[in-house]
C-alpha positions in Angstrom: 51.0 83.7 -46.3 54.4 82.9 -44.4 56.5 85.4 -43.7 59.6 85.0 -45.7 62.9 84.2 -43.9 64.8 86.9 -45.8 64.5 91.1 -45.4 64.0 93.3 -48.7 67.6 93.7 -48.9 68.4 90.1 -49.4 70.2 89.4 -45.4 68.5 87.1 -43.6 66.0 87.9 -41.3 67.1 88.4 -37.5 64.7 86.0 -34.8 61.9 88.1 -33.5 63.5 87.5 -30.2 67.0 89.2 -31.3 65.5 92.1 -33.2 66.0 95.4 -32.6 69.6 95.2 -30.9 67.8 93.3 -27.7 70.3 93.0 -25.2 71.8 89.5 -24.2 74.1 90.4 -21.7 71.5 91.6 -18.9 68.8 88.7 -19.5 71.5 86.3 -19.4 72.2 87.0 -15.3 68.8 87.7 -14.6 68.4 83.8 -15.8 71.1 82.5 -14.5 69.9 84.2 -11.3 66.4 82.6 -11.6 68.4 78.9 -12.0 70.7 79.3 -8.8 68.1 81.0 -6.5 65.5 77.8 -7.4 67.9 75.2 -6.8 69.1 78.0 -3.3 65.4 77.3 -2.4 65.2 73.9 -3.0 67.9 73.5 -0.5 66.7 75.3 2.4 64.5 72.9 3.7 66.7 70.0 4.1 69.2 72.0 6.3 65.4 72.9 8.3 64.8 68.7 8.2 66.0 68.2 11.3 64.7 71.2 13.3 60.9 70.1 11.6 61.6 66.7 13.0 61.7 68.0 16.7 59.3 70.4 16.5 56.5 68.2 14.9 57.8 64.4 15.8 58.4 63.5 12.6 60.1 60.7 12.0 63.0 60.1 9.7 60.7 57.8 6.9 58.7 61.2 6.7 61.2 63.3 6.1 62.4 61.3 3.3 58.8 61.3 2.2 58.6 65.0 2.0 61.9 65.3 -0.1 60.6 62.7 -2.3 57.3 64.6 -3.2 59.7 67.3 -4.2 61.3 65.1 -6.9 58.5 63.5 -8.0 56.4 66.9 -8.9 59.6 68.4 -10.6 59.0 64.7 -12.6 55.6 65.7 -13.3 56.4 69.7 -14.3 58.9 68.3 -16.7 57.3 65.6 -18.8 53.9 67.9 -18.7 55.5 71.6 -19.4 58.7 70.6 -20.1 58.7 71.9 -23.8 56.2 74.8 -23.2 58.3 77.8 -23.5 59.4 76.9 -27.1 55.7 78.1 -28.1 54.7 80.5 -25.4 58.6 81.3 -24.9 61.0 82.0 -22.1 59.1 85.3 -20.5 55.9 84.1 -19.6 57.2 80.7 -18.4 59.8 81.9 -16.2 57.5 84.1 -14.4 55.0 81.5 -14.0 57.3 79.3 -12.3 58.9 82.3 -10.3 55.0 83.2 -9.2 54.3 79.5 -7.7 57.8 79.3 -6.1 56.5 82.4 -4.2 53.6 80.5 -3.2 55.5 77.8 -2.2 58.1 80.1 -0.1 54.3 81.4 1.5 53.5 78.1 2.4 57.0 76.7 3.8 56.6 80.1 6.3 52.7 79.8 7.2 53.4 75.8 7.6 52.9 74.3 11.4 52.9 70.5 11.0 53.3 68.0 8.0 50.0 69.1 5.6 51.4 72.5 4.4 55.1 71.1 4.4 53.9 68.8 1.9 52.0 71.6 0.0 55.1 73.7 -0.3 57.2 71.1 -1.4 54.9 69.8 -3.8 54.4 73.3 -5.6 58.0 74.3 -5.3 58.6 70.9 -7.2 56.0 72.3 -9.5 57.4 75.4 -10.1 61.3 73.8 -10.9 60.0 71.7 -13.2 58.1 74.0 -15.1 60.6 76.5 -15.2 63.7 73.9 -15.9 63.5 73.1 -19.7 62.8 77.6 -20.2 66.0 78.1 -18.1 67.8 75.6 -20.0 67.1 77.1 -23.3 67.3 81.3 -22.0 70.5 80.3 -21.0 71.9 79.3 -24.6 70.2 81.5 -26.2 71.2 84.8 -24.4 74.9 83.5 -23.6 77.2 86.9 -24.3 78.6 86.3 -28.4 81.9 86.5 -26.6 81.5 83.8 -24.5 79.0 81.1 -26.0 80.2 78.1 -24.1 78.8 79.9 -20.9 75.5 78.9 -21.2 76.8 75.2 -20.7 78.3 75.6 -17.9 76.0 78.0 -16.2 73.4 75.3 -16.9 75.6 72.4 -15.6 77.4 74.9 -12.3 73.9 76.7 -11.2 72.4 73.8 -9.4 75.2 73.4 -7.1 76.2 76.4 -6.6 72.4 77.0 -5.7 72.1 73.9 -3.5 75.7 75.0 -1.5 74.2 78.3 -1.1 70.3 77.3 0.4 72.8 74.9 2.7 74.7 77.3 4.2 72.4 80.1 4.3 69.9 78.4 5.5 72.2 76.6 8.8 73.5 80.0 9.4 69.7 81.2 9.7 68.4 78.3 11.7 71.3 78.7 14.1 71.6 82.0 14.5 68.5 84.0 13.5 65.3 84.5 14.7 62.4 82.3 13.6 64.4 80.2 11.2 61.5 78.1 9.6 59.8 81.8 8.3 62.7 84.5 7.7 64.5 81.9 5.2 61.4 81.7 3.3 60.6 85.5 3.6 64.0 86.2 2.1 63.3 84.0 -0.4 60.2 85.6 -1.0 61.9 89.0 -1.4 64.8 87.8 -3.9 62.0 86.1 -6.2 60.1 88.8 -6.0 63.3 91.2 -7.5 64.0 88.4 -9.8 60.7 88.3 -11.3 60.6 91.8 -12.0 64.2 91.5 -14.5 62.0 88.4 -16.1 59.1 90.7 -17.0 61.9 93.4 -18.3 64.0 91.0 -20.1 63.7 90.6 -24.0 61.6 87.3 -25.1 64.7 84.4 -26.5 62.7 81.7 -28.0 62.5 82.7 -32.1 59.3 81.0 -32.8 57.8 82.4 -29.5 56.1 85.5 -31.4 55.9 84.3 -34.7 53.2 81.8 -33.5 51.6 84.6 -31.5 51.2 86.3 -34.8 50.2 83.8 -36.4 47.3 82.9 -34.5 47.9 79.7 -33.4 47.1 78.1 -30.1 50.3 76.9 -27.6 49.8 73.1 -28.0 50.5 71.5 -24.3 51.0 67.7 -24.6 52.7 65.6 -22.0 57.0 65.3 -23.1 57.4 61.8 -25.0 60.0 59.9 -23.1 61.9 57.6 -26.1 65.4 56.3 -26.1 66.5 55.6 -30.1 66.7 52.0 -30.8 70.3 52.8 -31.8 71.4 54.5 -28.7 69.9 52.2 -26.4 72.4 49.9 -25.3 74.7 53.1 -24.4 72.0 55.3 -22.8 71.6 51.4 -20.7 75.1 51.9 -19.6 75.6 55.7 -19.0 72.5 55.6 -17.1 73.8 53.5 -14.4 75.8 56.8 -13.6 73.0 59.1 -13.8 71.6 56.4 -10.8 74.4 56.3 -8.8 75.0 60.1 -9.0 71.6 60.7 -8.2 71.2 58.0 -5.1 74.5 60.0 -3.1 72.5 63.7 -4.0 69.4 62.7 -2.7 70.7 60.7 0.4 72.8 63.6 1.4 69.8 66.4 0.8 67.5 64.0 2.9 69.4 62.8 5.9 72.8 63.9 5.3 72.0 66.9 7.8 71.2 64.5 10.2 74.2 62.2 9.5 76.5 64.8 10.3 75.0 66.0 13.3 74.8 62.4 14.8 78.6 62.5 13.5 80.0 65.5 14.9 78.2 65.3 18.2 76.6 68.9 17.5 73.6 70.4 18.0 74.4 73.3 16.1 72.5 73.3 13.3 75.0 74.9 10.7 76.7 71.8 10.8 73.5 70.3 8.8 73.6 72.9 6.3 77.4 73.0 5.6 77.5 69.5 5.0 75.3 70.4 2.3 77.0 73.0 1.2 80.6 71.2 0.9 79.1 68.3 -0.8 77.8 70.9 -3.5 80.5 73.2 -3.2 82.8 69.8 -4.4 81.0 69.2 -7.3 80.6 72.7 -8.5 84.8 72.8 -8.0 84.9 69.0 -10.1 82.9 70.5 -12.8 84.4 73.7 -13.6 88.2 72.1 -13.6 86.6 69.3 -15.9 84.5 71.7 -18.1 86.8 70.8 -21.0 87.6 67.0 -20.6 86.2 64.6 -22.7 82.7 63.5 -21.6 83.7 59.9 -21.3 87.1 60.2 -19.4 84.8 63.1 -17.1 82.4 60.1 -16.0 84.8 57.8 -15.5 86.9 60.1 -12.8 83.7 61.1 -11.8 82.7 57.3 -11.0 86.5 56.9 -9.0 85.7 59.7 -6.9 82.1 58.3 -6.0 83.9 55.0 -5.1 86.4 56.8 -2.5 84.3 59.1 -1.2 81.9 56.4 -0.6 84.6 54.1 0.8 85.6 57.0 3.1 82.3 57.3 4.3 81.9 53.8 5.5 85.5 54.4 6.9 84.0 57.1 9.0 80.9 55.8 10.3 83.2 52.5 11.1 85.4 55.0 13.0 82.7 57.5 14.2 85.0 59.8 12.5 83.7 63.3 11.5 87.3 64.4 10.0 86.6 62.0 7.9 83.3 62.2 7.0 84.0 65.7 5.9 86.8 64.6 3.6 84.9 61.8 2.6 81.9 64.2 1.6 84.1 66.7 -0.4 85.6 63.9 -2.3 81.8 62.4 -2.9 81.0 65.5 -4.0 84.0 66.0 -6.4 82.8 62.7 -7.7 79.5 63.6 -8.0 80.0 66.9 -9.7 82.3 65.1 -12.6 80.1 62.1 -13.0 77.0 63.7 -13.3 78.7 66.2 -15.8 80.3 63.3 -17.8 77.1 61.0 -18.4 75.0 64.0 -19.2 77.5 65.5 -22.2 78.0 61.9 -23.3 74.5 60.9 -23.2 72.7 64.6 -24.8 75.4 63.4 -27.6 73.5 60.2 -27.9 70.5 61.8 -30.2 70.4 63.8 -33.0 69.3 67.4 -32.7 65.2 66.6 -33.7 64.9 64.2 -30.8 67.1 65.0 -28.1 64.4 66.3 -25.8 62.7 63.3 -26.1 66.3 61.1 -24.9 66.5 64.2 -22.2 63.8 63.8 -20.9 64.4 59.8 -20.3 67.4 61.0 -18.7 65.9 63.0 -16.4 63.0 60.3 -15.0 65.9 57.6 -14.6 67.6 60.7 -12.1 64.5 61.6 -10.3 63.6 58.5 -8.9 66.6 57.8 -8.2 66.5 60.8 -6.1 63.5 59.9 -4.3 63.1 56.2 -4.2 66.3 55.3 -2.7 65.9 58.1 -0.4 62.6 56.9 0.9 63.5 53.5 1.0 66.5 54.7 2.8 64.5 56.7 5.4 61.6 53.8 6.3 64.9 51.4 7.1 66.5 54.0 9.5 63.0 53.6 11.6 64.0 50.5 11.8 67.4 49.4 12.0 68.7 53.3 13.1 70.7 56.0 11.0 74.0 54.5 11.4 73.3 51.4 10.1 70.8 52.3 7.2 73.6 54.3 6.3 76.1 51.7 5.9 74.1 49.7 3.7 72.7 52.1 1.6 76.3 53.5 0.8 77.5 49.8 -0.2 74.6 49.5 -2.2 75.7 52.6 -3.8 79.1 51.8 -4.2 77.7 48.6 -5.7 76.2 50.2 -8.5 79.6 52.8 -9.2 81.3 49.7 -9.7 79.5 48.5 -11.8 78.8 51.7 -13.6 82.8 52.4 -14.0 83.4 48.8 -15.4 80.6 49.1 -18.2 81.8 52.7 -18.9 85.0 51.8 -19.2 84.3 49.2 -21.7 82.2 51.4 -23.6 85.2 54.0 -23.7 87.3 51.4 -24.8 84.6 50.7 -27.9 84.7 54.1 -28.7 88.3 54.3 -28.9 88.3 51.1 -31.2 85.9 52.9 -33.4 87.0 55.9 -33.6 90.8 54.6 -34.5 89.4 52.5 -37.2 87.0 55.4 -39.0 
């Protein structure tokens, strides 16, 4: 017989999850934790790009290759386990994830030429996507009472913040440590490790996560459905174009913006790589915070103006062979990508009702994962070619192509929405 939803005394029944007082507050950072310390690892290895290229004589198509795998198995851990923690729950999720990003960090240290490199990357890919969709939902779910809009923006700030971290960290620790391709990924190791033990002690969040243990019934595992509502579709078709451009810039700059900026600056040092990463995501992370509160449309279109001028200032400095300003130009980029990425995601998560936003999320998330990896590997096969310099050039007009004509179809879709709005 069901359980009834109501206690004896008439009060509705507290989630099995909540019961009992459970504490929010701690589970909340350990999360939160979990998110920026994945995306920190995730990181590393492109400020480590270049050294791996010298070491093994790999060139810069490969590289792009390896980040590409990444993307494309945090693809695969999404549509396959995306939605698993809402019947096995948060807990056991999490720490499956945080168990194969160990074994990744294992295999990044142990590796010695391209085989294991593509091993690591392919189950830290694994263990992002897995973990993703349970972070996502922790994070709302445990955000303090006081302060529920923090789950938001934990959810949309942790990745970059993450990313800026692993890029700094990890050019500090290839310039100045000792045997920079293992201690990053020992660290790592360690900090997963500490972070896995506050998953096993936290309460469980999901409310149907027990209940179906009690039950009896058996976690169903089915592959995410990717749909996009008739209804919506024309507006997903031109809020998308965003989630491409944004996505293009992040994984260019992750792939060979380390070695951009070294060509650039006319350093060795390898810190150089890493910061550039780091100021790109630092940008963004700045962009979001201070936009937190505008509206989602108005967000994506600033976000889309900054993309253009940090592009254009790009091309201005690889005209010049300027690195001043290439660094401006990549902290403006970055601004621009932090606000447009933040902007098309609120406005297109609005696009569904509650019962089949997953579904519409999950489309989102395949159009910005190849466009990660595709354009990035396209990008890297043409610099064997026709040389960094000028593969770089015409993937950034490409780009700035497509922000164009992202900012004039958003614009007219903000337009629509004023009209509509001014006539309900």
């Amino acid at each position: 017989m069901a359980e009834s939803s109501r206690t004896t005394t008439g009060k509705p029944a507290r989630p099995a999850a909540q019961a009992a007082g459970a504490p929010r507050g701690s589970g909340f950072w350990v999360v939160g934790a979990v998110l920026v310390l994945l995306m920190l690892s995730s990181s590393v290895p492109s400020a480590l790009y270049v050294l791996y290229q010298e070491r093994w004589g790999l060139s810069s198509g490969m590289i792009t290759v390896v980040f590409a795998l990444y993307a494309v198995t945090v693809l695969i851990g999404l549509l396959l386990f995306g939605s698993l923690s809402d019947t096995l729950g948060r807990r056991p999720v999490l720490g499956v994830g945080l168990v194969l990003a160990i074994v990744s960090m294992g295999l990044f240290a142990g590796a010695q030429g391209l085989g294991l490199l593509l091993a690591a990357r392919a189950v830290q890919g694994l263990a992002v996507g897995l973990a993703t969709g349970a972070m996502g939902a922790a994070l709302l779910e445990l955000a303090p009472r006081s302060r529920p809009a923090l789950g938001a923006q934990v959810n949309s700030a942790g990745p970059t913040v993450g990313i800026g971290l692993g890029g700094i960290g990890a050019g500090l620790l290839v310039q100045y440590a000792p045997a920079p391709t293992v201690l990053s990924y020992l660290l790592l190791i360690a900090a997963f490790a500490v972070t896995l033990v506050g998953v096993v002690r936290m309460r469980e969040s999901a409310p149907g996560a027990r209940s179906g243990a009690r039950a009896g019934g058996r976690p169903r595992i089915s592959a995410r459905r990717i749909h996009v509502p008739a209804a919506v579709r024309g507006r997903f078709a031109v809020l998308v174009l965003t989630i491409v451009a944004v996505w293009s810039v992040g994984g260019f700059y992750l792939s060979l913006g380390p070695h951009l900026a070294l060509s650039l600056l006319r350093s060795t040092n390898y810190l150089v790589g890493g910061a550039t990463v780091a100021l790109l995501a630092g940008a963004a992370t700045a962009a979001q915070l201070l936009l937190g509160r505008t509206e989602a449309l108005r967000t994506a279109v600033l976000g889309l103006c900054g993309l253009l001028a940090g592009l254009g200032l790009v091309l201005l400095a690889l005209g010049l062979g300027s690195a001043t300003v290439f660094l401006l130009a990549t902290a403006v980029l970055g601004a621009g990508w932090g606000a447009a990425f933040l902007g098309s995601f609120r406005a297109l998560s609005a696009l569904a009702d509650p019962a089949h936003r997953g579904e519409l999320t999950a489309a989102v998330y395949v159009f910005a994962y190849l466009a990660m990896s595709v354009p990035a590997v396209l990008a890297g096969m043409l610099t064997n070619i026709h040389g960094l310099h000028r593969t770089s050039v015409g993937f950034m007009a490409a780009v700035a192509g497509v922000c164009a004509l992202a900012l004039f179809v958003t614009l007219r879709l903000a337009a629509r929405t004023r009209a509509e709005g001014s006539t309900t």
